[in-house]
Backbone bond lengths (Angstrom), bond angles and torsions (degrees), N, CA, C in turn:
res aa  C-N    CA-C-N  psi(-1)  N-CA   C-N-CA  omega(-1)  CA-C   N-CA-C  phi
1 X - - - 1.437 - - 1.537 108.74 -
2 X 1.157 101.17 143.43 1.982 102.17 -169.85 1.766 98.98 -100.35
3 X 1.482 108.10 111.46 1.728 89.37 167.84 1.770 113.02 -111.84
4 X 1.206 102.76 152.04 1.564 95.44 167.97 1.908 110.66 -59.85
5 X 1.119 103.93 135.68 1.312 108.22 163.90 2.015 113.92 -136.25
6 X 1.716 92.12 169.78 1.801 94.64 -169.82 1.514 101.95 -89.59
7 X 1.438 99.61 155.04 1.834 124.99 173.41 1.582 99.67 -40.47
8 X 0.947 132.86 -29.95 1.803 128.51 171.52 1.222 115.78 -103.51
9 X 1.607 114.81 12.18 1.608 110.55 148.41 1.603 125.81 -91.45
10 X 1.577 98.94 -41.13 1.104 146.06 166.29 1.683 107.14 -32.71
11 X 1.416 94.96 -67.60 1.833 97.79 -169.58 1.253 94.07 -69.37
12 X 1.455 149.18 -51.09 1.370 121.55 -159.61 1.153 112.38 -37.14
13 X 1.152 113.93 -54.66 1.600 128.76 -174.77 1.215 122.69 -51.82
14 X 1.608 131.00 -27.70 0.780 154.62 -129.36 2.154 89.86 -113.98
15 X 1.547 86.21 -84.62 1.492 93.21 -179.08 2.046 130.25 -59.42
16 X 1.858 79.86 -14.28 1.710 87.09 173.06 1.197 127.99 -99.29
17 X 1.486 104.30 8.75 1.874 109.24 -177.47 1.437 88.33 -144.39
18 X 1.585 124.34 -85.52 1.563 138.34 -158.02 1.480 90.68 -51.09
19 X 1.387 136.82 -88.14 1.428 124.71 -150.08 1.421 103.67 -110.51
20 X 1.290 132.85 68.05 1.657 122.53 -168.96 1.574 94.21 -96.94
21 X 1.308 137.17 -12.88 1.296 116.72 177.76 1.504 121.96 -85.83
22 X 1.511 96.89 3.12 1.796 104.29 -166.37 1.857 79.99 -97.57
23 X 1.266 85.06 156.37 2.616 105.45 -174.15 1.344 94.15 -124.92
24 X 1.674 135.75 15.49 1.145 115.43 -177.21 1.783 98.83 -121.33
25 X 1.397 125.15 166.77 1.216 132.23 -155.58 1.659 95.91 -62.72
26 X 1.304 113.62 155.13 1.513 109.49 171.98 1.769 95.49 -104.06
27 X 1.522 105.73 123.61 1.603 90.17 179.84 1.388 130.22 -98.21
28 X 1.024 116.96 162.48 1.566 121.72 178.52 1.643 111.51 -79.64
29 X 1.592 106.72 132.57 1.598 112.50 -164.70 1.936 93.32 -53.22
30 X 0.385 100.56 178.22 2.261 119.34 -173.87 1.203 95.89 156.91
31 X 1.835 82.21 171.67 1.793 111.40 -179.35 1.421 91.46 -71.25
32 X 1.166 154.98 -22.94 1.680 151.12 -152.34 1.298 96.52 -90.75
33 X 1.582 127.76 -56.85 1.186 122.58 -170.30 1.614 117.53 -94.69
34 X 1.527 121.84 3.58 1.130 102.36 175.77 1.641 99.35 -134.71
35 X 1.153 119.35 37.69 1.469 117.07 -151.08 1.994 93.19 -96.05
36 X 0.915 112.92 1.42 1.493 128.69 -173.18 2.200 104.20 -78.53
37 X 1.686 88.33 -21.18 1.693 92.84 -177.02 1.075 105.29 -95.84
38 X 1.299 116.65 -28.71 1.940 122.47 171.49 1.544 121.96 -63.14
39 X 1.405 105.70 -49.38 1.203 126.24 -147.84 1.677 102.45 -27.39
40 X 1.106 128.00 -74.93 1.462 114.68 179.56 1.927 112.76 -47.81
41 X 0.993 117.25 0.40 1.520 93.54 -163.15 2.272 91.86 -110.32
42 X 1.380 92.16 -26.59 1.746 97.81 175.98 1.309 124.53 -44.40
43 X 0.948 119.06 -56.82 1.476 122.81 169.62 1.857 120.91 -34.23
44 X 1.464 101.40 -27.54 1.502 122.00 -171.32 1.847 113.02 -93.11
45 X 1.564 95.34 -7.81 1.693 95.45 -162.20 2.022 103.27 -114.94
46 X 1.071 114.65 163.17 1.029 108.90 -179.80 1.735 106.23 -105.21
47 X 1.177 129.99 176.67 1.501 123.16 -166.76 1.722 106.29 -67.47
48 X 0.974 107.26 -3.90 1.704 107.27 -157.72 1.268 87.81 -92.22
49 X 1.444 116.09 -59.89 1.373 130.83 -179.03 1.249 111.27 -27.48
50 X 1.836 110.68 -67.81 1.603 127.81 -155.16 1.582 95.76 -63.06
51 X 1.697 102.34 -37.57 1.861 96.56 -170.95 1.841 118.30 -67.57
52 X 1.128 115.19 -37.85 1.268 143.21 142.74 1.636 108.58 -9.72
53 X 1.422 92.40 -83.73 1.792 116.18 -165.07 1.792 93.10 -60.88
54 X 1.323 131.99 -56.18 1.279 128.87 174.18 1.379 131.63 -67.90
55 X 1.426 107.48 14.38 1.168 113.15 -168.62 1.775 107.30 -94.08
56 X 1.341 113.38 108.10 1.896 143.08 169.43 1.729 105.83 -43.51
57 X 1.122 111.30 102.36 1.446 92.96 142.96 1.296 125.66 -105.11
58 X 1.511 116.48 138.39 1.755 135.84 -158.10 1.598 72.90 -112.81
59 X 1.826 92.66 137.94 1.672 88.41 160.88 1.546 79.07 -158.85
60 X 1.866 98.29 -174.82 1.698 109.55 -162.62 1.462 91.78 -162.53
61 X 1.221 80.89 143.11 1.846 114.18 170.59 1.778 91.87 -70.68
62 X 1.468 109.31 135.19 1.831 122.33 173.02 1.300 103.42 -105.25
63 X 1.475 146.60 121.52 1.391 124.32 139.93 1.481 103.33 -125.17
64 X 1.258 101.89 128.82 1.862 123.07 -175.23 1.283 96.79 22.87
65 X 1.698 121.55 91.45 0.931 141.87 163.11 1.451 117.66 50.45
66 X 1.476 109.61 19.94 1.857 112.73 177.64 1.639 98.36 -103.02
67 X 1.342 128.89 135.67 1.035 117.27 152.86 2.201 123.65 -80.06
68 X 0.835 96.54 103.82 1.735 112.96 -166.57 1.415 126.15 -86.98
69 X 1.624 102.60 -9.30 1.832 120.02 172.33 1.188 106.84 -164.04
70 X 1.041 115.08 174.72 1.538 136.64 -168.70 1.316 115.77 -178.13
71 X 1.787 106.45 148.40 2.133 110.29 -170.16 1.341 80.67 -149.65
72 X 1.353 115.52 -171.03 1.453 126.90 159.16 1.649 88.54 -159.19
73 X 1.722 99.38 178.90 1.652 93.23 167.54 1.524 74.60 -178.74
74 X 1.245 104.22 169.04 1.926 150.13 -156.55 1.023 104.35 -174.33
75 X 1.617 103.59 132.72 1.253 126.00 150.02 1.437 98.02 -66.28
76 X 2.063 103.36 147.55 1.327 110.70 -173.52 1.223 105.97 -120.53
77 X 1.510 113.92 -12.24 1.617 117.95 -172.67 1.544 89.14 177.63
78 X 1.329 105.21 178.42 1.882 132.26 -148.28 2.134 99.31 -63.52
79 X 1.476 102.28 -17.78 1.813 120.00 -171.85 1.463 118.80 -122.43
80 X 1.369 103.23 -28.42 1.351 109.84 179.40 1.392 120.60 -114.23
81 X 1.585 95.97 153.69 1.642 107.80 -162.31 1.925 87.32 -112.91
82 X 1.154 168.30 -147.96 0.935 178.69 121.28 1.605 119.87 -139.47
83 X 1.349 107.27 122.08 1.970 121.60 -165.34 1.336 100.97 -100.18
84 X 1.146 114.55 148.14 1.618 111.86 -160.50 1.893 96.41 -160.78
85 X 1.198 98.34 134.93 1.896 98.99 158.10 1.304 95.43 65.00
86 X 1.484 143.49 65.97 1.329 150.62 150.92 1.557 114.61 -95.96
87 X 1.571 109.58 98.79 1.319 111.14 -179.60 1.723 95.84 -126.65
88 X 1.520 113.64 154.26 1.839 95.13 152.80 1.887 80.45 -150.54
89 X 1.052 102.51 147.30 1.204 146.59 178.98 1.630 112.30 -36.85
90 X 1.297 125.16 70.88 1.489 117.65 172.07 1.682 130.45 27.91
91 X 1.584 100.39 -70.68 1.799 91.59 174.54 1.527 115.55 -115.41
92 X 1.814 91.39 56.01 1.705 96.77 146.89 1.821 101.12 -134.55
93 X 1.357 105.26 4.26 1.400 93.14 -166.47 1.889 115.20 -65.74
94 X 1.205 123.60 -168.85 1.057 118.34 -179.27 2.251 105.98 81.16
95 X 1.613 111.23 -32.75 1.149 105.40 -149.41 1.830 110.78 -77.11
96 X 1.557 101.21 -5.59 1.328 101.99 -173.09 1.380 115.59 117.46
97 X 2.044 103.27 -25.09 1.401 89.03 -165.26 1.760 128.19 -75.75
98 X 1.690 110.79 -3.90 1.399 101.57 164.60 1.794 124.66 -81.35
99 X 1.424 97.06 14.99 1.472 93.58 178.35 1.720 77.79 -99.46
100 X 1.169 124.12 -73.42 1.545 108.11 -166.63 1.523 122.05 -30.38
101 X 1.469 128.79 -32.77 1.115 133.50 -159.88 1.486 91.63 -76.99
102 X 1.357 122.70 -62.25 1.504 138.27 160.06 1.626 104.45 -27.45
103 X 0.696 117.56 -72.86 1.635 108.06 -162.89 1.699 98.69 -73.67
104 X 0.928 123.41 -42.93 1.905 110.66 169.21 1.314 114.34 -36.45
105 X 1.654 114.67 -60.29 1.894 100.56 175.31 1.101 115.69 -70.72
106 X 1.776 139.40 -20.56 0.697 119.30 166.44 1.441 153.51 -44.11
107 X 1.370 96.12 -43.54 1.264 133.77 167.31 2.167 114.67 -77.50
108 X 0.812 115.70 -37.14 1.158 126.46 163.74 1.612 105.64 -74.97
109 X 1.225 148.62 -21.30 1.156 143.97 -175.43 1.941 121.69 -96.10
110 X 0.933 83.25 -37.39 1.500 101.51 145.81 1.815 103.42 69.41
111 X 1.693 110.98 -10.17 1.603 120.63 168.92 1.231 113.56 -63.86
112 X 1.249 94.39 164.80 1.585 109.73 164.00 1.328 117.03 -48.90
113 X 1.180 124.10 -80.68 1.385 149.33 -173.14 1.477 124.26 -76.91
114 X 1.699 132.37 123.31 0.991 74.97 171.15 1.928 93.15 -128.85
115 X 1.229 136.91 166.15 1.489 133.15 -147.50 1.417 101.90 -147.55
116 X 1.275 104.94 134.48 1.784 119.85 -160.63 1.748 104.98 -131.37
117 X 1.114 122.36 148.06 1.690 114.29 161.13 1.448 112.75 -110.57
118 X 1.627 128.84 82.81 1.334 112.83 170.29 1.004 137.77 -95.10
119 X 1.575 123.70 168.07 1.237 129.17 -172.32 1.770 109.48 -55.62
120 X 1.351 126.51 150.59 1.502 109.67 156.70 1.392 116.20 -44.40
121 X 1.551 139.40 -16.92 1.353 124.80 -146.05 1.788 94.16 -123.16
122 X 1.398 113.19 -2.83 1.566 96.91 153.76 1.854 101.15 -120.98
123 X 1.233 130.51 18.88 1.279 121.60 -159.27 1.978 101.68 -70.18
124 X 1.372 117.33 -32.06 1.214 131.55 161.20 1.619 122.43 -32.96
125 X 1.488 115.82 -53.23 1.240 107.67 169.48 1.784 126.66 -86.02
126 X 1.420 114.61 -23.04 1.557 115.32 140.35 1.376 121.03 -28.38
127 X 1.082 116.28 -66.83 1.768 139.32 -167.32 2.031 76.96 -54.97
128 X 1.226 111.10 -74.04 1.479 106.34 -139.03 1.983 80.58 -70.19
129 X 1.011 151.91 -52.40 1.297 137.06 165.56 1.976 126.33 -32.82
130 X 0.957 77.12 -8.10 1.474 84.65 162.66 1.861 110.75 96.48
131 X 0.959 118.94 8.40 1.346 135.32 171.36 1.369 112.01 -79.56
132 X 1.647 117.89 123.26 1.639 131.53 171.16 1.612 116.08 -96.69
133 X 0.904 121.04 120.50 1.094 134.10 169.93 1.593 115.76 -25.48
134 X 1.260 155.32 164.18 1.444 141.66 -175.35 1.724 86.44 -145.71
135 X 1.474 106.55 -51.05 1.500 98.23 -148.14 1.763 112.05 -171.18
136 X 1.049 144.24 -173.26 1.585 137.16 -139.76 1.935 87.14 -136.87
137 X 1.299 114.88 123.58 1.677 86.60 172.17 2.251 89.03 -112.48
138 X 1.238 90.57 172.22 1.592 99.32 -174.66 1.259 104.83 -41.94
139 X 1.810 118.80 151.97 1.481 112.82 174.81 1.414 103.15 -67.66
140 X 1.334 101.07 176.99 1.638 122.28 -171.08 1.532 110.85 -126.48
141 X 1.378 97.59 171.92 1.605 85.16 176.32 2.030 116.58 -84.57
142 X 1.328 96.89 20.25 1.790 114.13 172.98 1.243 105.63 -113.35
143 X 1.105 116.74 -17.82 1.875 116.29 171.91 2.045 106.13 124.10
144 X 0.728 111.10 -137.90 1.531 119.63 -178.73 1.310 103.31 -84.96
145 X 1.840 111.61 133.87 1.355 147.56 147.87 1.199 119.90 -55.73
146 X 1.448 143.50 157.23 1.003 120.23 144.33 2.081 99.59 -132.59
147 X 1.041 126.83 176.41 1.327 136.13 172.38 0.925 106.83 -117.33
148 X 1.981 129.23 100.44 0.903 147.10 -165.42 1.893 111.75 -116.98
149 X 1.261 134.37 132.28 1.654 123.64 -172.50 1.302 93.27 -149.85
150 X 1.368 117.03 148.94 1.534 135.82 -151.48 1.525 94.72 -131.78
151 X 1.271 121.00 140.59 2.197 126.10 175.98 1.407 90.44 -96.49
152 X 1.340 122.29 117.48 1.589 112.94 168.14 1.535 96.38 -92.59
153 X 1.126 106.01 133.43 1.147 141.74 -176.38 1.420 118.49 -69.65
């Protein structure tokens, strides 16, 4: 079962499996950290709006009270939805549930587009979800990025 959950449920998960080799804060989506996708459109919105427009949903895979996956996603601009923090847990993989997690924001996001940065080592199941590659982002301390964006249909 997929429930929404908060940015401090979210990061445990986050910093203890998905990014545990990175020592710097994992941040919470805001106007501060993503305000670089707005920037032309801010000037046009009122504060309610901008808080609104930046507003993350963190959600998680449930099985009998384990949390077993986790995604988040933001709108990044007026077309794009942006997927972020897709991990599920070693011995559930295979079960489907990162396509469910995937298709929940999808569907909840309601953009055109929607655009992910993955590792080389899940970029394979993107591809087969229907996501094209765009472009290379800097290596990481997990190895190569790629900039991947999906046409929702």
């Amino acid at each position: 079962m997929i429930k929404e959950l908060t940015f401090e449920e979210i990061q445990y998960y986050w910093k203890k499996y998905l990014w545990a080799k990175y020592t710097t804060r994992i941040h919470k989506i805001d106007i501060h950290t993503q305000k670089n996708y707005f920037y032309r459109f801010i000037k046009y919105l009122t504060r309610d709006q901008i808080d609104e427009w930046f507003k993350a949903t963190y959600i998680g895979y449930v099985i009998d009270d384990k949390i077993v996956g986790v995604e988040s996603g933001y709108k990044s601009n007026k077309d794009y939805y942006r997927i972020r923090g897709l991990w599920v847990n070693d011995d559930y993989r295979g079960q489907g549930i990162a396509t469910k997690l995937l298709k929940y924001l999808e569907i909840r996001s309601s953009e055109k587009y929607l655009w992910t940065c993955p590792r080389e080592s899940a970029l394979g199941f993107y591809l087969k979800y229907g996501f094209k590659v765009t472009g290379l982002s800097e290596t990481t301390l997990y190895g190569q990025n790629y900039f991947a964006v999906k046409e929702i249909e």
